[in-house]
KOLNUDO-96664 format. One record per residue (C-alpha): residue in three letters; x, y, z. Coordinates in nm, 3 decimals. Layout:
BEGIN
SITE   code        xx        yy        zz
SITE    ALA         X         Y         Z
...
***
This chain:
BEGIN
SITE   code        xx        yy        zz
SITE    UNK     1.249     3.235    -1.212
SITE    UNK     1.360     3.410    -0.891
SITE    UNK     1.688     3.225    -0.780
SITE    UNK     1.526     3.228    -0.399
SITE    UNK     1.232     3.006    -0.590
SITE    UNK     1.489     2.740    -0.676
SITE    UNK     1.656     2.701    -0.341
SITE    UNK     1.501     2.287    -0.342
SITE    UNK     1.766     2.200    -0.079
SITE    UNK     1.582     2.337     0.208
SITE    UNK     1.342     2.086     0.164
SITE    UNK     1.532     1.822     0.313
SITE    UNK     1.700     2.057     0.566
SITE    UNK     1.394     2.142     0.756
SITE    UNK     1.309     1.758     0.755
SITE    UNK     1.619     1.702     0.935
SITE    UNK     1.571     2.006     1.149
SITE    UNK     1.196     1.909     1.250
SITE    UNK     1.373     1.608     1.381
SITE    UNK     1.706     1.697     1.573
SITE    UNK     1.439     1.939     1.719
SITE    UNK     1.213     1.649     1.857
SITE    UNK     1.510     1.491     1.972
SITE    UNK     1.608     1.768     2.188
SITE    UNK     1.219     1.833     2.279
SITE    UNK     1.189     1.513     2.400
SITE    UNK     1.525     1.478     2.569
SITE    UNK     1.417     1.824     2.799
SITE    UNK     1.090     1.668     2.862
SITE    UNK     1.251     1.422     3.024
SITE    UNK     1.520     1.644     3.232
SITE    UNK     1.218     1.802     3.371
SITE    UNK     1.088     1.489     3.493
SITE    UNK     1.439     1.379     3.670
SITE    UNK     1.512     1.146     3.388
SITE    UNK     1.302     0.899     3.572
SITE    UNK     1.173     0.549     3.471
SITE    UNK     0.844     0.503     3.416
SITE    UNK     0.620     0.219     3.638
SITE    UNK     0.484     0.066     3.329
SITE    UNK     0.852    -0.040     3.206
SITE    UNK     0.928    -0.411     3.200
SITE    UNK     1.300    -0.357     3.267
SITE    UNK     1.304    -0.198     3.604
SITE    UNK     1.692    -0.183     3.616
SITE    UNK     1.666     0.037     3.326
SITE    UNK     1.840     0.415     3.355
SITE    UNK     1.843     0.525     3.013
SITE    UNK     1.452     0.566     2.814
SITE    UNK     1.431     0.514     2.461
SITE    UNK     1.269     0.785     2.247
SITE    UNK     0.932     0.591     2.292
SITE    UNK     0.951     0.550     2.595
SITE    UNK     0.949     0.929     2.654
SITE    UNK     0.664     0.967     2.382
SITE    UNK     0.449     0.732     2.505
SITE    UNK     0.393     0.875     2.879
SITE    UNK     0.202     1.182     2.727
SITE    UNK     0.375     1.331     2.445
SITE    UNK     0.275     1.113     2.157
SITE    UNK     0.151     1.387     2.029
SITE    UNK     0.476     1.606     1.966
SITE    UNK     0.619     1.239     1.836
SITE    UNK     0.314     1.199     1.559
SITE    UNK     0.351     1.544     1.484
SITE    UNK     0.706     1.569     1.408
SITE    UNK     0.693     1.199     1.251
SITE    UNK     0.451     1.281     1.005
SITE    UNK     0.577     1.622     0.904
SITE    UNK     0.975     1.498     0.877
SITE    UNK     0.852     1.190     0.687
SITE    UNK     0.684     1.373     0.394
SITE    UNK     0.923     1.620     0.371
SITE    UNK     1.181     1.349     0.339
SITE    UNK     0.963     1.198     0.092
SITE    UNK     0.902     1.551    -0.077
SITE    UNK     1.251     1.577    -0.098
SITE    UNK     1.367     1.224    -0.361
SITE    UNK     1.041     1.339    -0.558
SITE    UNK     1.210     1.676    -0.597
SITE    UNK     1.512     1.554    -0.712
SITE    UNK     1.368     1.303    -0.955
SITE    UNK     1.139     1.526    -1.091
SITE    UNK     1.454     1.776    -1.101
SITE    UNK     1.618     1.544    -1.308
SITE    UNK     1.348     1.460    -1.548
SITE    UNK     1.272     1.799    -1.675
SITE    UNK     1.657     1.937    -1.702
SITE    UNK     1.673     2.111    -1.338
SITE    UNK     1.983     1.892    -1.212
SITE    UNK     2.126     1.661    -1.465
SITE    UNK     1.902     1.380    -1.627
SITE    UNK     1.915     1.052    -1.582
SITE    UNK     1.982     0.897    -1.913
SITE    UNK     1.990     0.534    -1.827
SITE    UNK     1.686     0.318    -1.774
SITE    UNK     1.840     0.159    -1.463
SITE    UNK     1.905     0.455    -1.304
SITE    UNK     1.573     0.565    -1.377
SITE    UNK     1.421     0.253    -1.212
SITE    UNK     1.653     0.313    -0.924
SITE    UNK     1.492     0.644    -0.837
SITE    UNK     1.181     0.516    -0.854
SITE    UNK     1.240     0.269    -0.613
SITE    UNK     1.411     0.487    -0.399
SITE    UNK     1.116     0.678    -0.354
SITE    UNK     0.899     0.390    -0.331
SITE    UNK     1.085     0.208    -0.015
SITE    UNK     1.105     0.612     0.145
SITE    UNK     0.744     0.594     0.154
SITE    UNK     0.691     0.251     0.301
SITE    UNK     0.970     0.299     0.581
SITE    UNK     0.850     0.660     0.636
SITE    UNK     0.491     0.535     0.693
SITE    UNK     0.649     0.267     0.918
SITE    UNK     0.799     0.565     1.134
SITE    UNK     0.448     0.767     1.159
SITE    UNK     0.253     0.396     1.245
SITE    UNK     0.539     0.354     1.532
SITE    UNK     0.480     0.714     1.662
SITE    UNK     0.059     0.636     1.655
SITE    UNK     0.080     0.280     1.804
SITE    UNK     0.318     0.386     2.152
SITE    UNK     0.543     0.154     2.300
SITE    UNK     0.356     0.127     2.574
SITE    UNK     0.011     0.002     2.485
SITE    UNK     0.098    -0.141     2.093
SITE    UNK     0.481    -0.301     2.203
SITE    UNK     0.501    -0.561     1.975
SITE    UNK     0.317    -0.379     1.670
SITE    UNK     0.535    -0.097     1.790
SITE    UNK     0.879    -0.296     1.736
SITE    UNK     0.746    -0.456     1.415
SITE    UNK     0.707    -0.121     1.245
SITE    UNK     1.000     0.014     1.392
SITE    UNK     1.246    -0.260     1.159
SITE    UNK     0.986    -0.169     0.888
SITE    UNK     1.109     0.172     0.919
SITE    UNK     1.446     0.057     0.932
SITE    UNK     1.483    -0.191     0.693
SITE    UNK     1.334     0.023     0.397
SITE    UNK     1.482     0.365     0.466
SITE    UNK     1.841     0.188     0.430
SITE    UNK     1.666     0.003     0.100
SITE    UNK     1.606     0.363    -0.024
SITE    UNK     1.938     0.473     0.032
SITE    UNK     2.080     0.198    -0.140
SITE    UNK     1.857     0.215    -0.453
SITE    UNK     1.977     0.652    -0.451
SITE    UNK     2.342     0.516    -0.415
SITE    UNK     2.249     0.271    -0.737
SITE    UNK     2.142     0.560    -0.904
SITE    UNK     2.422     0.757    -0.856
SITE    UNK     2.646     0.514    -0.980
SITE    UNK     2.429     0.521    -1.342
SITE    UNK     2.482     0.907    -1.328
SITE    UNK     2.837     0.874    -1.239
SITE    UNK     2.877     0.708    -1.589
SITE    UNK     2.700     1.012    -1.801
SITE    UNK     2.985     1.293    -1.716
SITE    UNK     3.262     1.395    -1.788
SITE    UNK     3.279     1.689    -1.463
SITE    UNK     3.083     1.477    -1.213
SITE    UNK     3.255     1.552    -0.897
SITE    UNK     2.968     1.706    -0.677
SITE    UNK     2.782     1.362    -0.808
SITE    UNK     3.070     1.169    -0.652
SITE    UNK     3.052     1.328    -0.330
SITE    UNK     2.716     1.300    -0.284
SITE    UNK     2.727     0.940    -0.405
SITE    UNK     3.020     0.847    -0.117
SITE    UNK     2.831     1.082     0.142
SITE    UNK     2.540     0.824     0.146
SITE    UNK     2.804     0.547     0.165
SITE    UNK     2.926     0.629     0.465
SITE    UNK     2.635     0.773     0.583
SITE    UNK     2.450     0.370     0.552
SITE    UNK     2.751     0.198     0.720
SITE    UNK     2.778     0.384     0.991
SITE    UNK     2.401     0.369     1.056
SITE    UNK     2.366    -0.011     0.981
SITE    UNK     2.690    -0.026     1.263
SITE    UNK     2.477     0.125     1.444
SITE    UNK     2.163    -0.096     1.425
SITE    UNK     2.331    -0.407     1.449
SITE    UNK     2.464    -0.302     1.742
SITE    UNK     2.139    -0.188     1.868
SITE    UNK     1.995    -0.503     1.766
SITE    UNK     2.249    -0.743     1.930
SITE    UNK     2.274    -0.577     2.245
SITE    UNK     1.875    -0.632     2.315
SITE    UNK     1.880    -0.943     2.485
SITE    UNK     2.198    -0.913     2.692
SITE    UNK     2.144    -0.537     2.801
SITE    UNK     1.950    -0.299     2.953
SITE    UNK     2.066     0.066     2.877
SITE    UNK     2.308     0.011     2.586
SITE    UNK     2.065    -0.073     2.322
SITE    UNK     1.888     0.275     2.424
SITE    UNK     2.252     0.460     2.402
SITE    UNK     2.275     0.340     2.075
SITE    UNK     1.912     0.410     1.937
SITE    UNK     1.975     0.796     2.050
SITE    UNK     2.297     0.800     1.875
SITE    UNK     2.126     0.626     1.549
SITE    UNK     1.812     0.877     1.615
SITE    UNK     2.073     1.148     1.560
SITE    UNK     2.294     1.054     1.300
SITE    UNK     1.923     0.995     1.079
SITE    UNK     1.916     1.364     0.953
SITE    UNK     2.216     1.348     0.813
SITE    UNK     2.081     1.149     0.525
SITE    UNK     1.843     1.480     0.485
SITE    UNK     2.142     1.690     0.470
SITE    UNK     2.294     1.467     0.195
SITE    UNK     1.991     1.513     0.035
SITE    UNK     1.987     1.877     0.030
SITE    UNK     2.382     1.838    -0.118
SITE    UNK     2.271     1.606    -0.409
SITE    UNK     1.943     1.935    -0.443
SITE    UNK     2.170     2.246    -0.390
SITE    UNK     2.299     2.248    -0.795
SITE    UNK     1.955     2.352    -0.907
SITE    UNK     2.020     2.702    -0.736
SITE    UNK     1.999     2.949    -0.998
SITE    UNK     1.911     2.710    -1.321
SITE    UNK     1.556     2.678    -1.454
SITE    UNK     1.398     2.357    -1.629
SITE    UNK     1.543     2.234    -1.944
SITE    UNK     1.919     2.362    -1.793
SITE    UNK     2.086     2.035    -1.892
SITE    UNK     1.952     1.886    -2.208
SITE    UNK     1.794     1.514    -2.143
SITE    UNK     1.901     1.258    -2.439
SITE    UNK     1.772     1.000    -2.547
SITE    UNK     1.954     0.610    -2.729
SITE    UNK     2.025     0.907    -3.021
SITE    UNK     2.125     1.209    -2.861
SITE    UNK     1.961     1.564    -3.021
SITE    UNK     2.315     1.652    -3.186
SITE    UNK     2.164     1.947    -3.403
SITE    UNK     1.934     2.114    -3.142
SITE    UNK     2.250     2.105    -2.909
SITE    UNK     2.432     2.308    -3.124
SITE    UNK     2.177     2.598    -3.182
SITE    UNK     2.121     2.606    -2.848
SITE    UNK     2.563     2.630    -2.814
SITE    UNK     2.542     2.915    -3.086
SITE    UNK     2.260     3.060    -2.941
SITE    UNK     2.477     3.144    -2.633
SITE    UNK     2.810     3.229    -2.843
SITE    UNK     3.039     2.976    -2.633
SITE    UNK     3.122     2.606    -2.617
SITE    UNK     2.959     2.348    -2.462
SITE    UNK     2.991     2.386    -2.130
SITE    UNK     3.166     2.113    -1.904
SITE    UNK     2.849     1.948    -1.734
SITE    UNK     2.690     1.928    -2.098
SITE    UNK     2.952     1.813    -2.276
SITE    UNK     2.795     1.407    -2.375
SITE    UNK     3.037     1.106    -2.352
SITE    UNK     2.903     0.974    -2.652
SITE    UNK     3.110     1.218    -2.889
SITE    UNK     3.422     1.035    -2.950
SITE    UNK     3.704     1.336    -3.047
SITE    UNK     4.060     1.423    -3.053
SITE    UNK     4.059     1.686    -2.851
SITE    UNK     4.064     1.714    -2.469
SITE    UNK     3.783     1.994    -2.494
SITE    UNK     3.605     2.197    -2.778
SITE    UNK     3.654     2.536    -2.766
SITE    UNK     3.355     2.637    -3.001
SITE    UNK     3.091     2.456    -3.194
SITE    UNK     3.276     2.512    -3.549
SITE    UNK     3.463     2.207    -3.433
SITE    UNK     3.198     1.952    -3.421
SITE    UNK     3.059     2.132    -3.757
SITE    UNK     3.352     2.060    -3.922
SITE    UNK     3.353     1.669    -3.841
SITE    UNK     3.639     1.704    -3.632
SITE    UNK     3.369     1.543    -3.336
SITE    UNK     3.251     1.229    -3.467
SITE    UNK     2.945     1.140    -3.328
SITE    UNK     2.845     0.722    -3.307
SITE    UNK     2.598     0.523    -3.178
SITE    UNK     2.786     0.190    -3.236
SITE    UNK     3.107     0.281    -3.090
SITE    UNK     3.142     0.310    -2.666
SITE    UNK     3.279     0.576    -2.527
SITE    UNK     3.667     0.486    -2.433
SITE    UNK     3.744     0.836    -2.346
SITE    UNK     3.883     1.161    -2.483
SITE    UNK     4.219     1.129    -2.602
SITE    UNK     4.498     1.439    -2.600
SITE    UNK     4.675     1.430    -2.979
***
C-alpha cells in the first residue's frame, strides 16, 4: 500500500478543522451584524452571544452542517483506530479490558456526537429547553469517551516495552479532559449569577474541543507507512514459533515495539533470534512479567 493511503490521522484533523472553521464563520457573521443582541433574547443586558445564539437567527444551517460532518468524522476517527488495532495497523490491544474500553469509547462518541447534531437541529431559540438538555448530553458523554480511550491506554501502556508515543498520547487526553471539565464547571456555575461570562467561557470550551481531534490524529499518525498485520496480535498463548519465522524471515531481531513482555530473559535485548532458539528466552505462561534484568 501507497504510504499517502495510510495517512489515518487526517481523519480527525479535518474534524477539528471543520469546526475551528465554524467557529470563526460564525464569529464574522456576527461582526457583520455589529455584534448585536438579538430581540428574542431573554437576557437583555447580555453583550456577548453564545454560539446558538448566532446559529439560531438564520444560520442553522452552516451549524447542522458542520455538526453533522465534524461529528462523524470524530466518530470515523476511534473506529479507525480500533479497527487499526485489531488487524495489526497500530499495536493490538491484547487485554480484554482494554478491548471493552474501546468499545465503549466509541459507543458514548456516538451518543454525545448525536447530542451535538440534535442541539444544532432543535435552535436555541424555538427548542431552549430541549436545546440545553442535549447540549449536557453532548457534554457529559464526549468526556465519558475520553475517559474510556484514557482506560484503554492505560491497558496498552502495560503490553510494551518502547511505549512512549502511547504515553504521550495517553497524558495528552489527560490534560486535555481537565482543562475542559474546568471549563464546564465554570460555565455551568456561572449561569445563574451572570450574564456574559458563561458565554466567554462556552467560546473558550468551543475552541479548546478540537484539540481532542488533534490528539486523536497523534494516537493515528504511527500507522504511516505500516500495512495490516505490522504488529503481531497475541493471544492468553502468544504465537512464539510463527514470531520467529517471521524474525528470520527479515534477517534481524525483534524489533523494539514487538518485542512481548511475556518472555522472561537475561538479557536487556536480543540481538538475533538464535537466542530464544537456544532457550536462553524462556517463555511462561504461569510466571508474570517482573521485567528484564541486565546479568
Amino acid at each position: 500500500m501507497k504510504d499517502y493511503m495510510t495517512h489515518f490521522w487526517l481523519v480527525p484533523v479535518f474534524s477539528g478543522i471543520i469546526w475551528w472553521c465554524m467557529l470563526i464563520v460564525m464569529l464574522s457573521l456576527w461582526s457583520n451584524e455589529g455584534f448585536q443582541t438579538y430581540t428574542w433574547m431573554e437576557k437583555s443586558e447580555q453583550k456577548i452571544l453564545y454560539l446558538s445564539d448566532i446559529a439560531a437567527e438564520g444560520h442553522g444551517a452552516i451549524f447542522i452542517g458542520c455538526a453533522a460532518s465534524q461529528g462523524a468524522l470524530f466518530v470515523l476517527s476511534l473506529v479507525t483506530e480500533t479497527y487499526l488495532r485489531n488487524v495489526g495497523w497500530l499495536r493490538p490491544n491484547h487485554r480484554t479490558y482494554g478491548q471493552v474500553c474501546s468499545g465503549l469509547a466509541i459507543f458514548f462518541a456516538v451518543v454525545g456526537q448525536l447530542g451535538i447534531l440534535f442541539v444544532s437541529i432543535f435552535n436555541t431559540r424555538e427548542y431552549h429547553h430541549a436545546h440545553i438538555s442535549l447540549l449536557v448530553v453532548f457534554i457529559v458523554f464526549v468526556g465519558i469517551s475520553a475517559i474510556c480511550s484514557c482506560a484503554e491506554y492505560m491497558a496498552l501502556d502495560k503490553d510494551y516495552v518502547h511505549k512512549r508515543h502511547m504515553i504521550w498520547g495517553f497524558w495528552l487526553k489527560v490534560v486535555w479532559f481537565v482543562i475542559e471539565l474546568v471549563m464546564v464547571i465554570v460555565f455551568g456555575s456561572t449561569q445563574k449569577n451572570h450574564v456574559n461570562v458563561p458565554a466567554v467561557f462556552e467560546w473558550i470550551i468551543c475552541f479548546l474541543y478540537p484539540f481532542y481531534h488533534l490528539i486523536l490524529a497523534w494516537d493515528l499518525w504511527p500507522a504511516i507507512g505500516k500495512r495490516k498485520g505490522h504488529y503481531p496480535k497475541y493471544n492468553d498463548g502468544y504465537p512464539v514459533e510463527e514470531m520467529l519465522t517471521r524474525w528470520e524471515s527479515q534477517s534481524q531481531a525483534p524489533p523494539d515495539d514487538e518485542y512481548p513482555l511475556n518472555w522472561r530473559t537475561s538479557l536487556a535485548k536480543p540481538t538475533s533470534t538464535e537466542g530464544i532458539k537456544n532457550d536462553v528466552y524462556e517463555y511462561s505462561d504461569a510466571l508474570p512479567y517482573d521485567g528484564y534484568r541486565n546479568t
